[in-house]
N, CA and C atoms as an extended XYZ file, in Angstrom:
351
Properties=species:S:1:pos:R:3:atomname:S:1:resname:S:1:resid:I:1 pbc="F F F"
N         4.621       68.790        7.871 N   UNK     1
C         4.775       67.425        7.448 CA  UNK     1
C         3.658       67.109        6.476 C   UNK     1
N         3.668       66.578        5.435 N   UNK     2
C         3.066       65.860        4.609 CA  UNK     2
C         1.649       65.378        5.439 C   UNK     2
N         0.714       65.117        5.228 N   UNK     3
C        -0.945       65.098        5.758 CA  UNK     3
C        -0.756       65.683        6.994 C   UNK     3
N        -0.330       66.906        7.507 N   UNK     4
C        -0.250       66.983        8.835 CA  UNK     4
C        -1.282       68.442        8.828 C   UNK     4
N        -2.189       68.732       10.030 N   UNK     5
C        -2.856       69.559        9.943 CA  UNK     5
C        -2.700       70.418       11.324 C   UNK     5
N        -3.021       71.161       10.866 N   UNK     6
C        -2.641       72.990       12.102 CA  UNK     6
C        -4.013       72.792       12.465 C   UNK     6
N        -4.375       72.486       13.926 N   UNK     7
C        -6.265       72.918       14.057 CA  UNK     7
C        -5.969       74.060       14.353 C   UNK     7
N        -5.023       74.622       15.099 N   UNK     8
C        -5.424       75.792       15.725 CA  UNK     8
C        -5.428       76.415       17.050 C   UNK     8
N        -5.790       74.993       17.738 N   UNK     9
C        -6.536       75.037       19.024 CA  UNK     9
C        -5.078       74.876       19.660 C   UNK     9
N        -5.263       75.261       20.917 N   UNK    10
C        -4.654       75.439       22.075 CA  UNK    10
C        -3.462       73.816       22.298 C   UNK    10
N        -4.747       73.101       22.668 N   UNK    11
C        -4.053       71.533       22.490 CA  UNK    11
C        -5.433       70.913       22.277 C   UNK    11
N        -5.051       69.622       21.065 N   UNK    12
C        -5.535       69.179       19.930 CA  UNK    12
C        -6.281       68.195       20.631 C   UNK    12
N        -5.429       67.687       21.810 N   UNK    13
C        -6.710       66.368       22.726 CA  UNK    13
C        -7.238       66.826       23.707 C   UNK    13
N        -7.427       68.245       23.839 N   UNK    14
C        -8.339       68.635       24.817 CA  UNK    14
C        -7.744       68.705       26.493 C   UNK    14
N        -6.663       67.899       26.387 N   UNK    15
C        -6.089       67.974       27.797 CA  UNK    15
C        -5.131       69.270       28.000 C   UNK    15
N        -5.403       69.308       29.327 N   UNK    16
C        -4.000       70.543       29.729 CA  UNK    16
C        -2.882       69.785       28.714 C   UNK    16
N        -1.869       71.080       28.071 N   UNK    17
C        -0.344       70.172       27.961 CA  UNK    17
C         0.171       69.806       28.843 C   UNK    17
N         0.248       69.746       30.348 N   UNK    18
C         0.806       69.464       31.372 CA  UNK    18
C         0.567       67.893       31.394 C   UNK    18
N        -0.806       67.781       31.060 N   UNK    19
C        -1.211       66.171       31.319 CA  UNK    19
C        -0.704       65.610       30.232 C   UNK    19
N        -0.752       65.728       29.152 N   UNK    20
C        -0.170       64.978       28.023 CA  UNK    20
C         1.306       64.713       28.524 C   UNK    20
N         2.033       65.392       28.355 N   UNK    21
C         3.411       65.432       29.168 CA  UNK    21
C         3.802       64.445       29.972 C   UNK    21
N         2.484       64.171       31.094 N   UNK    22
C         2.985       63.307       32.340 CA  UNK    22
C         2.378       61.825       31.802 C   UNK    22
N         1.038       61.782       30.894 N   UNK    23
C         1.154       60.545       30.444 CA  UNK    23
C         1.689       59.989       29.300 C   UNK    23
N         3.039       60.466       28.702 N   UNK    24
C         3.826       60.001       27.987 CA  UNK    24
C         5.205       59.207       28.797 C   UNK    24
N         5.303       59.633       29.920 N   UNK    25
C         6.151       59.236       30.881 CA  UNK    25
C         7.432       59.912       30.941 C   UNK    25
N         7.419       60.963       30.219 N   UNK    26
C         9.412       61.164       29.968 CA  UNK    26
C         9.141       62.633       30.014 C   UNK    26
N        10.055       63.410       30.071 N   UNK    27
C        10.211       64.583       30.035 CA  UNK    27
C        10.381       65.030       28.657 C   UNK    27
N         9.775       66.556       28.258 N   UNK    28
C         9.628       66.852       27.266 CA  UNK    28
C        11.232       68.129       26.676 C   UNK    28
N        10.999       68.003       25.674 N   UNK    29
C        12.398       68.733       25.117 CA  UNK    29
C        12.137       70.309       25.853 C   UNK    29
N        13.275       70.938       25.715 N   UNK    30
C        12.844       72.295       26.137 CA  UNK    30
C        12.240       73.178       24.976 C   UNK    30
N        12.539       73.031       23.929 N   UNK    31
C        12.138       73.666       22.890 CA  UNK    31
C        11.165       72.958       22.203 C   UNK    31
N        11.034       72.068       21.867 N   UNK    32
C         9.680       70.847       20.909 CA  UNK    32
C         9.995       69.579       21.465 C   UNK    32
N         8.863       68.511       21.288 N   UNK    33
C         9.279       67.128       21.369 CA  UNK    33
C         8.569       66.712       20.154 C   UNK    33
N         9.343       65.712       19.488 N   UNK    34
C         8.415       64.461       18.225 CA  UNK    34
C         8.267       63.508       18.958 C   UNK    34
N         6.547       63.002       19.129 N   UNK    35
C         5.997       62.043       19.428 CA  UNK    35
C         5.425       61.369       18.361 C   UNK    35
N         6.158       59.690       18.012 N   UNK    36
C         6.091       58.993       17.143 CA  UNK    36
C         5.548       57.645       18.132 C   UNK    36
N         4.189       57.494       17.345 N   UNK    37
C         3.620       56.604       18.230 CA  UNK    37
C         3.758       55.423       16.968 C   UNK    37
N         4.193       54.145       17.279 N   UNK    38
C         4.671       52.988       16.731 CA  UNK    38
C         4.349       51.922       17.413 C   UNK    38
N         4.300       50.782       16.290 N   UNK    39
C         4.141       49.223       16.644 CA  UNK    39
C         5.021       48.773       15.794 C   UNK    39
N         5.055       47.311       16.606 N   UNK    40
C         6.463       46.232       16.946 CA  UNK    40
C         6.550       46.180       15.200 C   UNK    40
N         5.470       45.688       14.527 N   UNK    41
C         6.399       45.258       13.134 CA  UNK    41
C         6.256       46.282       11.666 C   UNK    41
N         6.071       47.453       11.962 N   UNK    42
C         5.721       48.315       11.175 CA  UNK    42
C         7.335       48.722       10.869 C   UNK    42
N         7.342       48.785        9.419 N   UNK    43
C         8.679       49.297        8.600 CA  UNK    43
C         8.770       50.462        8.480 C   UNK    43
N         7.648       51.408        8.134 N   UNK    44
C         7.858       52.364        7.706 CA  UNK    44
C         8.164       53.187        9.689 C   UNK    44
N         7.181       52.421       10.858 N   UNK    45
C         8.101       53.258       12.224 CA  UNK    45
C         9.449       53.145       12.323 C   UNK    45
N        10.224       51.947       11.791 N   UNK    46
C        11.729       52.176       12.262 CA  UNK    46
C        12.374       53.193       11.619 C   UNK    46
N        11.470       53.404       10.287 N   UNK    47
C        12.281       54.858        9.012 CA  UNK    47
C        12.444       55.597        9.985 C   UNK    47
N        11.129       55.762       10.317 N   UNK    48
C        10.769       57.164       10.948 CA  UNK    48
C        11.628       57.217       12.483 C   UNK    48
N        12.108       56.946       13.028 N   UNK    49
C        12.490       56.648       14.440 CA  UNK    49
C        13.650       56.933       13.625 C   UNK    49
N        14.426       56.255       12.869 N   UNK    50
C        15.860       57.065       12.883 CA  UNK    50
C        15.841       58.633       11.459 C   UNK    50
N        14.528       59.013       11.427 N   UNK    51
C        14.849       60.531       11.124 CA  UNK    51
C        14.419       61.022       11.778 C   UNK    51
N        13.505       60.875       12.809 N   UNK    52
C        12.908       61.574       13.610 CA  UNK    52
C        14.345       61.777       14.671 C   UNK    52
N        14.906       60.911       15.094 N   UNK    53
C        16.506       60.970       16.001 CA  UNK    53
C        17.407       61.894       15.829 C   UNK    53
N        17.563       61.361       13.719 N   UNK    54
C        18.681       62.450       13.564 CA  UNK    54
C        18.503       63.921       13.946 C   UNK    54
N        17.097       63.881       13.447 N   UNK    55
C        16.607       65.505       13.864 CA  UNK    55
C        16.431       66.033       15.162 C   UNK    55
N        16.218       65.198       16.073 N   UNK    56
C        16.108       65.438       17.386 CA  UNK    56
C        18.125       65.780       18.060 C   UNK    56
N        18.657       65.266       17.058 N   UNK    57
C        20.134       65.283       17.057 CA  UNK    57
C        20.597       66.124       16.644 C   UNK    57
N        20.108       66.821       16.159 N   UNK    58
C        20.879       68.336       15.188 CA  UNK    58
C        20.612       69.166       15.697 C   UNK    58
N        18.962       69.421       16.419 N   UNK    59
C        18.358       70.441       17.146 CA  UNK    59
C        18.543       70.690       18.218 C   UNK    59
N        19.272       71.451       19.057 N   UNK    60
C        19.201       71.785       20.266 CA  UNK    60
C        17.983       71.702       21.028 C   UNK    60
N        17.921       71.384       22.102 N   UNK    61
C        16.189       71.517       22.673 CA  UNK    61
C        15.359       70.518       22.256 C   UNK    61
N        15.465       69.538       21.356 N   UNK    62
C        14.361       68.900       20.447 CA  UNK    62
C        14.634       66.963       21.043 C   UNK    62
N        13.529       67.092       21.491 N   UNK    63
C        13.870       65.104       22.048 CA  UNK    63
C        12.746       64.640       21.303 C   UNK    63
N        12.722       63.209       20.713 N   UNK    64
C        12.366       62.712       19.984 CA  UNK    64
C        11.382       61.519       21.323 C   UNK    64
N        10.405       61.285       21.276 N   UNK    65
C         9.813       60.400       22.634 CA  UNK    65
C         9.001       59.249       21.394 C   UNK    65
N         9.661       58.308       21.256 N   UNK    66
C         8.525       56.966       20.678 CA  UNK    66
C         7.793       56.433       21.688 C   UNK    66
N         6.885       55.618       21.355 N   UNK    67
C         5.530       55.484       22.462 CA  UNK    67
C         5.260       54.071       21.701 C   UNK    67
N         5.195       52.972       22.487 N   UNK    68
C         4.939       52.036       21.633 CA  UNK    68
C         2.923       51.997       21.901 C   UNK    68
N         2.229       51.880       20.485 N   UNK    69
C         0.822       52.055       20.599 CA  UNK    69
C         0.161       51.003       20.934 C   UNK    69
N         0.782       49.806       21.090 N   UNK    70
C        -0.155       48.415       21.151 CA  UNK    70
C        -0.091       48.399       22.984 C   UNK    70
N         1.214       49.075       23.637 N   UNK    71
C         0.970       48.830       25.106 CA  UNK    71
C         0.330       50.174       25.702 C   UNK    71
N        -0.134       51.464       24.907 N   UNK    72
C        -0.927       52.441       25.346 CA  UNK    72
C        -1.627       52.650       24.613 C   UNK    72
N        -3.097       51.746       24.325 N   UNK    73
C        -4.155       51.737       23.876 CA  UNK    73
C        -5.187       52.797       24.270 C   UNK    73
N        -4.811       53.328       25.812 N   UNK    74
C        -5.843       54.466       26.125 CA  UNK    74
C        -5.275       55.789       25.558 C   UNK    74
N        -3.778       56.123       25.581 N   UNK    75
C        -3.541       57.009       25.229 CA  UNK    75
C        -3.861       57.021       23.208 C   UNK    75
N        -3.736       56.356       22.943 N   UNK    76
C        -3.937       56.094       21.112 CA  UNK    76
C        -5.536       56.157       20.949 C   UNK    76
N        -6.284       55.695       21.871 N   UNK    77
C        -7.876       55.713       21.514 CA  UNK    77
C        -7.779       57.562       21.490 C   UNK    77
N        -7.285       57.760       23.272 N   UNK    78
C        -7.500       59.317       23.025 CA  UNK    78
C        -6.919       60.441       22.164 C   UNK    78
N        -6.119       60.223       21.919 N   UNK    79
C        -5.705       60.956       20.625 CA  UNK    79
C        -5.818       60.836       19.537 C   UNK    79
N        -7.221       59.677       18.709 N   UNK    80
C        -7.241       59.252       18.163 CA  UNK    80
C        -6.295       59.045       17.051 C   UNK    80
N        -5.309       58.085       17.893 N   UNK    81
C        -4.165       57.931       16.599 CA  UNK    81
C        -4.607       56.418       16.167 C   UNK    81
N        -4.836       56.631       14.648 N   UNK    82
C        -5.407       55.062       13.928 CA  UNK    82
C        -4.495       54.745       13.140 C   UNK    82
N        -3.308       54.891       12.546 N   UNK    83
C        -2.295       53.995       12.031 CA  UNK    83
C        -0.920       54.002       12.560 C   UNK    83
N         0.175       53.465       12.107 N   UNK    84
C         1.242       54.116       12.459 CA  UNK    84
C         2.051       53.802       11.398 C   UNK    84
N         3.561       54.949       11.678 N   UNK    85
C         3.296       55.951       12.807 CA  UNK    85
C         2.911       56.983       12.480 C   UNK    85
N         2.075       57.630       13.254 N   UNK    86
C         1.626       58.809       13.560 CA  UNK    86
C         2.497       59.616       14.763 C   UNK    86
N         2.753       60.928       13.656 N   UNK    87
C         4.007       61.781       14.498 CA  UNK    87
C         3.024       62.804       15.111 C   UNK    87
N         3.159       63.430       16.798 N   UNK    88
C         2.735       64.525       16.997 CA  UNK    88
C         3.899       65.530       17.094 C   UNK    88
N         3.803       66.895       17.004 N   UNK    89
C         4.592       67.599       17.514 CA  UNK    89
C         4.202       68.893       18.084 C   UNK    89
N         5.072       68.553       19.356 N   UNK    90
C         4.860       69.505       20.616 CA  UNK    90
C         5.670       70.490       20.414 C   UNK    90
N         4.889       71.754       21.049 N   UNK    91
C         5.777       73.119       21.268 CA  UNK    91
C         6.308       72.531       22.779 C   UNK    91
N         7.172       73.789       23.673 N   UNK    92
C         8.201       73.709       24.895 CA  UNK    92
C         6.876       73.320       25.954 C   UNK    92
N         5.736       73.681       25.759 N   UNK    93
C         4.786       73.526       26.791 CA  UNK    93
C         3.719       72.292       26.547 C   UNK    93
N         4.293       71.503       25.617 N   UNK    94
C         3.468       70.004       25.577 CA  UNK    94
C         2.361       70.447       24.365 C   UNK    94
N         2.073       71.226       23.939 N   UNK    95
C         0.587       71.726       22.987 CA  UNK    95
C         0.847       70.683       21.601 C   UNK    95
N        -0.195       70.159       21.168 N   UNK    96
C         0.283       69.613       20.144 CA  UNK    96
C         0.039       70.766       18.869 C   UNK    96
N         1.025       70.854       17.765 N   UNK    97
C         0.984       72.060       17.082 CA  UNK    97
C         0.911       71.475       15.332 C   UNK    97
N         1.266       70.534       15.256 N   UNK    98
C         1.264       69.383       14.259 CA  UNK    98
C         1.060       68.141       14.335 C   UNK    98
N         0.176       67.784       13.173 N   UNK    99
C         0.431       65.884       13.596 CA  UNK    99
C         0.324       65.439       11.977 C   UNK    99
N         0.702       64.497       11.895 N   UNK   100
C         0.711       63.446       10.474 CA  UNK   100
C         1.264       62.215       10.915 C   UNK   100
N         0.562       61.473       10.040 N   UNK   101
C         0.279       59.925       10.186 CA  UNK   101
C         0.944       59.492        9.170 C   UNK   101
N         2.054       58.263        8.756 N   UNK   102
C         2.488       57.975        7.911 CA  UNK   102
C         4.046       58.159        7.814 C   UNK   102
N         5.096       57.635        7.463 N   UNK   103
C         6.582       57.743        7.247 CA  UNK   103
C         6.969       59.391        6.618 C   UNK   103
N         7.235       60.588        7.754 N   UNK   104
C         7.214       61.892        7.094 CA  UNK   104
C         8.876       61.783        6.357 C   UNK   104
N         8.956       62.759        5.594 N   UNK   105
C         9.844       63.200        4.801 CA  UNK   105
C        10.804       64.461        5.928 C   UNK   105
N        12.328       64.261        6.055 N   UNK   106
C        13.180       64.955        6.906 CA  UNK   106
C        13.116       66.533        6.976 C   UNK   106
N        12.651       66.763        5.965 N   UNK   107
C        12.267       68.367        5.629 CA  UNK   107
C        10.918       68.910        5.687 C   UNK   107
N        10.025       68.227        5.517 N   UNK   108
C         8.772       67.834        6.342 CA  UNK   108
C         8.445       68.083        7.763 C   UNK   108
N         8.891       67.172        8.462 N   UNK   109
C         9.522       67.257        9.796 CA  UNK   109
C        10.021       68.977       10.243 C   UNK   109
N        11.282       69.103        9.625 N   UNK   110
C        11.766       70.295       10.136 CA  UNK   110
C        11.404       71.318        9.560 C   UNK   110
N        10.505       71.665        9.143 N   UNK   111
C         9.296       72.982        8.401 CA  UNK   111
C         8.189       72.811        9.662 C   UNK   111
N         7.603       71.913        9.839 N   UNK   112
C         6.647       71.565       11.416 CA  UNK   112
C         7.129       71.493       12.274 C   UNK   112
N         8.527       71.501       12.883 N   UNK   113
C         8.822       72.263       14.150 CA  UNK   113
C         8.981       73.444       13.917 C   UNK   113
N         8.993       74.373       12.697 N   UNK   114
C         8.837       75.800       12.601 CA  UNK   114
C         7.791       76.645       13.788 C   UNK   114
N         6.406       75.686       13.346 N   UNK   115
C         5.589       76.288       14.544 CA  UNK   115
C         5.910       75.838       15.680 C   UNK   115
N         6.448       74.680       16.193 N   UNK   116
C         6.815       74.596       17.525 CA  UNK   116
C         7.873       75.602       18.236 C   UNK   116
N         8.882       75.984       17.802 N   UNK   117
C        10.161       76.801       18.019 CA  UNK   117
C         9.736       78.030       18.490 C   UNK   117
């Protein structure tokens, strides 16, 4: 995705992926999840929420989890997510493997679940 960066690391907030997982509240795709963390009046999150869908719609395995950021302030401090939306994306075991901040582009998107898959 467009500003999105590979650290490298195992998982990017330091937590087991197990814990990330359980404090998002939902179950994760079997193959990747897009975590699009959003607030109530931001234009460019609703873009993103219906490409992030379609794609979660085409892909087998792939669930799309929005997170609204103004009612999980601890989880957004800790991941330091500072605008929105900011997309993460998870491999099958919760790891975050990509992230970018900002309205991504659909092909964007599906080049960064490359490393998740």
């Amino acid at each position: 995705m467009r500003g999105s960066d590979d650290t490298g690391r195992p998982d990017e907030d330091g937590a087991a992926p197990t814990a990330l997982a359980a404090e998002l509240g939902t179950a994760l795709g079997e193959r990747a999840t897009l975590v699009q963390f959003s607030s109530a009046f931001c234009a460019p999150c609703r873009a993103t929420r219906r490409v992030l869908d379609e794609i979660a719609g085409m892909l087998p395995g792939v669930t799309h989890v929005e997170i609204d950021a103004e009612a999980r302030l601890d989880l957004v401090r800790r991941l330091e997510i500072v605008r929105t939306p900011t997309v993460l994306v998870l491999d099958a075991g919760g790891r975050v493997v990509r992230r970018a901040a900002g309205q991504p582009r659909k092909a964007d998107v599906i080049a960064a679940l490359g490393a998740a898959l």
